[in-house]
Each structure stands twice: as structure tokens, then as C-alpha cells.
C-alpha positions, 0 to 999 in steps of 0.5 A: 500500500502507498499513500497520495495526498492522503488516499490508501491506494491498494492493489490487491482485490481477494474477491470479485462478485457481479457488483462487489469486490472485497480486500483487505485495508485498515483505518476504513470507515462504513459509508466511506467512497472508493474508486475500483479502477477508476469506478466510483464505489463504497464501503457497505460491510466491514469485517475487522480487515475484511471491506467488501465494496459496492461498485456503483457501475458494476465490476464487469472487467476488473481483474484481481489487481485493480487499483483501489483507492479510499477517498477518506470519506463517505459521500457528501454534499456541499451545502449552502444557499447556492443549492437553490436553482440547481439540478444535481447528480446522484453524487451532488455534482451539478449537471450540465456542466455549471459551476461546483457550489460552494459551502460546507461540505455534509456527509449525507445519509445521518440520523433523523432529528432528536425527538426532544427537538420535534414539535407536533404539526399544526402547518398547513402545506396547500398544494392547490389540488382539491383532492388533497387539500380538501380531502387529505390535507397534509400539514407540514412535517408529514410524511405520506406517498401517491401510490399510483400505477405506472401508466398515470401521470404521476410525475406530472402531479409532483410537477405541480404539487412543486409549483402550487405548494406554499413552502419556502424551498421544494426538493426534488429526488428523482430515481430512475428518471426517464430524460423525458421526465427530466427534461419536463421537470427541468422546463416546468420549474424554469417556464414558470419562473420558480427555480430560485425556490427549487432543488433537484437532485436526479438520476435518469435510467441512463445511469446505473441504477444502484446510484439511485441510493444515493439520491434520497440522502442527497436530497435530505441533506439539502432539506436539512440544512434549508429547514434545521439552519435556515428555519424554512418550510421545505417540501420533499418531492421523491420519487419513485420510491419502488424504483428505488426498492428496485435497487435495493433488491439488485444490490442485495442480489448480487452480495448474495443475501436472502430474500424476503417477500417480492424479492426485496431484502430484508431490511427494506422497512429498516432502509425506508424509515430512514429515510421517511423519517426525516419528516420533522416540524420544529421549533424554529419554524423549520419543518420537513414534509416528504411526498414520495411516489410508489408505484403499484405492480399491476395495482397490487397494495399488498406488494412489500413496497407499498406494505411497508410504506404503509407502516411508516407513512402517515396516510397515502393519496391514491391516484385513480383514473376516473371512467365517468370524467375522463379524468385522474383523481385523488381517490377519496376512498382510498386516500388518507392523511392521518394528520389533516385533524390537526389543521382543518376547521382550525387552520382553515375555514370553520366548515372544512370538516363537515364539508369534507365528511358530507361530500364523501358520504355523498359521493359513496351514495353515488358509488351505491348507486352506480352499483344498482345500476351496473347491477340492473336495479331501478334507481330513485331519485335520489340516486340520480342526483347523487350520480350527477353529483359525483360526476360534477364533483370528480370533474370539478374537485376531485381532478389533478388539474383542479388549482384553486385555493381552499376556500374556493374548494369548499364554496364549489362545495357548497354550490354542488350541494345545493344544485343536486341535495337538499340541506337535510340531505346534505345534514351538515350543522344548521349554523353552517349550513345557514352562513355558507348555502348558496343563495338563488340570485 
């Protein structure tokens, strides 16, 4: 072994699997970065002298005594204001050739923030989508998914969200990013003028997948230093968090290690909590709230991606396509947010509540009663109107396109109430019902 400029240079490789090699080396630390001929890798087992390195790009024609070199570190990020405006790599470097931030320089990947340090949400976040803002309402410091099948238009929805969300900075992580998409989100945020309040971290699937590890860290260590130093409202878009499952599995593969349910490794809730749990409000008026996408497997909920999920979010938004409006919706049945009690008819308009709950249950009416008819039964009159009125209320409410603010959404609300139900019908509090009924001009 030789030393340059403080890097351990080894020569001597002891074993070689499809995406690892192992040697011995001394003063090694876990996480830290390597070159393997010149390829980027990391440190992912240590056993006394025994590294075992991950490379990223994989190991096809590295021969046994290939050149290893320690970098002394594990990965970081330079942070700082200049992150603001910029798209990054997996690795934190700026693409397209623009000049390397400056700032001090953070190992990614640490610990989530002290509990003792943690305040209860009570933060609006308005995304300006109804079928979020006025169903499952997020509030910040939150952490939930869109479970959405492969085909809907997903990243479209998080374009958005980034555009319309009231928060001082939005951080996107993209994995496995067609450059299409990337070149969507890329023009979107710069047509509507808003890269200044904008972060974006990306991997595209023309890189090697396994880099897609890195890019929640980097993405949440950007969000740390906006929210923990700066005291801002920060919203972390992720997505797509099955694509990063996906490389979890690849990685686990090729180092040999059992799998657990659909192929994914056992540590999958363990490698996820770390990363939603990032999540935090706190005392200084800093918060983080993570909205992350997990596409479904032919629309299969049970698969182990979104079931751990689950167990660690604080509700799901479920995207569905609507037969009756053409349109994609926030489904209202299966979509919740665990935490919108905290913030609405309390933080916003004092209806919020029974708005929500007597549009829901009107809308489940009219689910019954297209089953009548799917079913060849008579329907009343009632279900009629119901129907009518789901029809209205997925077009003009429940709808991704739908962008308005939430006192516009509970007073279209209103209006569709009054043109289908009558207000015992409708059975929200007399007082209410009294102040915000539509009245015939």
C-alpha cells in the first residue's frame, strides 16, 4: 500500500462478485467512497480487515489487481444557499456542466432529528389540488406517498404539487428518471419562473441504477440544512420510491443475501424509515414534509413496497383514473392523511370538516348507486342526483388539474350541494349550513 495526498491506494482485490469486490485495508470507515479502477464505489460491510465494496457501475472487467483507492470519506454534499436553482447528480455534482457550489461540505445519509427537538404539526402545506387539500390535507412535517400505477401521470402531479405548494424551498429526488421526465421537470420549474425556490437532485435510467441510493440522502441533506439552519418550510418531492426498492433488491442480489417477500431484502422497512423519517416540524419554524411516489405492480397494495410504506407513512393519496370524467383523481376512498385533524376547521375555514365528511358520504351514495345500476336495479331519485353529483364533483374537485385555493374548494362545495341535495340531505350543522348555502340570485 502507498499513500497520495492522503488516499490508501491498494492493489490487491481477494474477491470479485457481479457488483462487489472485497480486500483487505485498515483505518476504513462504513459509508466511506472508493474508486475500483477508476469506478466510483463504497464501503457497505466491514469485517475487522475484511471491506467488501459496492461498485456503483458494476465490476464487469476488473481483474484481481485493480487499483483501489479510499477517498477518506463517505459521500457528501456541499451545502449552502447556492443549492437553490440547481439540478444535481446522484453524487451532488451539478449537471450540465455549471459551476461546483460552494459551502460546507455534509456527509449525507445521518440520523433523523432528536425527538426532544420535534414539535407536533399544526402547518398547513396547500398544494392547490382539491383532492388533497380538501380531502387529505397534509400539514407540514408529514410524511405520506401517491401510490399510483405506472401508466398515470404521476410525475406530472409532483410537477405541480412543486409549483402550487406554499413552502419556502421544494426538493426534488428523482430515481430512475426517464430524460423525458427530466427534461419536463427541468422546463416546468424554469417556464414558470420558480427555480430560485427549487432543488433537484436526479438520476435518469441512463445511469446505473444502484446510484439511485444515493439520491434520497442527497436530497435530505439539502432539506436539512434549508429547514434545521435556515428555519424554512421545505417540501420533499421523491420519487419513485419502488424504483428505488428496485435497487435495493439488485444490490442485495448480487452480495448474495436472502430474500424476503417480492424479492426485496430484508431490511427494506429498516432502509425506508430512514429515510421517511426525516419528516420533522420544529421549533424554529423549520419543518420537513416528504411526498414520495410508489408505484403499484399491476395495482397490487399488498406488494412489500407499498406494505411497508404503509407502516411508516402517515396516510397515502391514491391516484385513480376516473371512467365517468375522463379524468385522474385523488381517490377519496382510498386516500388518507392521518394528520389533516390537526389543521382543518382550525387552520382553515370553520366548515372544512363537515364539508369534507358530507361530500364523501355523498359521493359513496353515488358509488351505491352506480352499483344498482351496473347491477340492473331501478334507481330513485335520489340516486340520480347523487350520480350527477359525483360526476360534477370528480370533474370539478376531485381532478389533478383542479388549482384553486381552499376556500374556493369548499364554496364549489357548497354550490354542488345545493344544485343536486337538499340541506337535510346534505345534514351538515344548521349554523353552517345557514352562513355558507348558496343563495338563488
Amino acid at each position: 500500500m502507498e499513500v497520495k495526498a492522503f488516499q490508501k491506494i491498494y492493489t490487491k482485490i481477494e474477491n470479485i462478485t457481479k457488483a462487489t469486490v472485497s480486500l483487505k485495508a485498515q483505518g476504513i470507515g462504513n459509508d466511506e467512497l472508493a474508486t475500483v479502477d477508476g469506478r466510483l464505489a463504497q464501503v457497505v460491510k466491514i469485517n475487522g480487515e475484511n471491506v467488501t465494496l459496492q461498485v456503483f457501475s458494476g465490476t464487469e472487467g476488473i481483474h484481481n489487481d485493480a487499483e483501489v483507492v479510499f477517498h477518506g470519506n463517505p459521500p457528501s454534499l456541499r451545502v449552502s444557499d447556492q443549492l437553490a436553482g440547481r439540478f444535481f447528480n446522484a453524487y451532488g455534482q451539478p449537471i450540465q456542466g455549471a459551476p461546483i457550489t460552494e459551502g460546507e461540505i455534509r456527509p449525507i445519509g445521518g440520523p433523523t432529528v432528536n425527538p426532544f427537538k420535534r414539535i407536533q404539526p399544526s402547518e398547513l402545506i396547500a398544494t392547490g389540488i382539491a383532492g388533497i387539500d380538501l380531502n387529505n390535507t397534509i400539514v407540514s412535517g408529514q410524511k405520506i406517498p401517491f401510490f399510483a400505477d405506472p401508466d398515470q401521470p404521476y410525475n406530472q402531479v409532483m410537477a405541480m404539487v412543486a409549483l402550487r405548494a406554499k413552502a419556502d424551498k421544494i426538493i426534488l429526488g428523482g430515481m430512475g428518471m426517464t430524460n423525458d421526465d427530466f427534461l419536463f421537470f427541468k422546463n416546468t420549474f424554469e417556464n414558470a419562473g420558480v427555480l430560485d425556490r427549487i432543488v433537484s437532485f436526479v438520476n435518469t435510467t441512463e445511469e446505473p441504477p444502484v446510484e439511485r441510493l444515493l439520491v434520497p440522502n442527497m436530497a435530505l441533506t439539502a432539506a436539512e440544512y434549508f429547514a434545521v439552519d435556515k428555519g424554512e418550510k421545505v417540501l420533499v418531492l421523491l420519487t419513485d420510491m419502488t424504483l428505488y426498492s428496485d435497487a435495493l433488491a439488485i444490490v442485495a442480489n448480487r452480495m448474495d443475501q436472502i430474500p424476503s417477500k417480492d424479492s426485496m431484502p430484508g431490511s427494506l422497512y429498516s432502509d425506508l424509515s430512514k429515510i421517511y423519517e426525516k419528516a420533522v416540524q420544529l421549533p424554529n419554524g423549520g419543518s420537513i414534509t416528504i411526498i414520495a411516489v410508489t408505484t403499484l405492480n399491476a395495482g397490487d397494495i399488498t406488494h412489500a413496497v407499498p406494505d411497508n410504506t404503509g407502516y411508516i407513512t402517515e396516510g397515502q393519496l391514491f391516484l385513480r383514473n376516473d371512467s365517468d370524467t375522463g379524468k385522474v383523481i385523488i381517490d377519496p376512498f382510498r386516500s388518507l392523511s392521518r394528520l389533516k385533524q390537526l389543521v382543518i376547521s382550525k387552520k382553515t375555514r370553520e366548515d372544512h370538516a363537515q364539508v369534507m365528511n358530507a361530500a364523501i358520504r355523498l359521493f359513496a351514495d353515488a358509488a351505491n348507486a352506480k352499483t344498482k345500476l351496473e347491477n340492473g336495479f331501478d334507481l330513485t331519485n335520489y340516486d340520480e342526483r347523487a350520480l350527477a353529483f359525483a360526476k360534477d364533483y370528480s370533474r370539478e374537485l376531485l381532478s389533478i388539474d383542479v388549482n384553486i385555493d381552499i376556500d374556493k374548494m369548499l364554496d364549489i362545495a357548497w354550490k354542488l350541494f345545493a344544485q343536486y341535495f337538499t340541506k337535510p340531505e346534505v345534514a351538515i350543522k344548521a349554523e353552517l349550513t345557514q352562513k355558507y348555502w348558496p343563495t338563488e340570485n
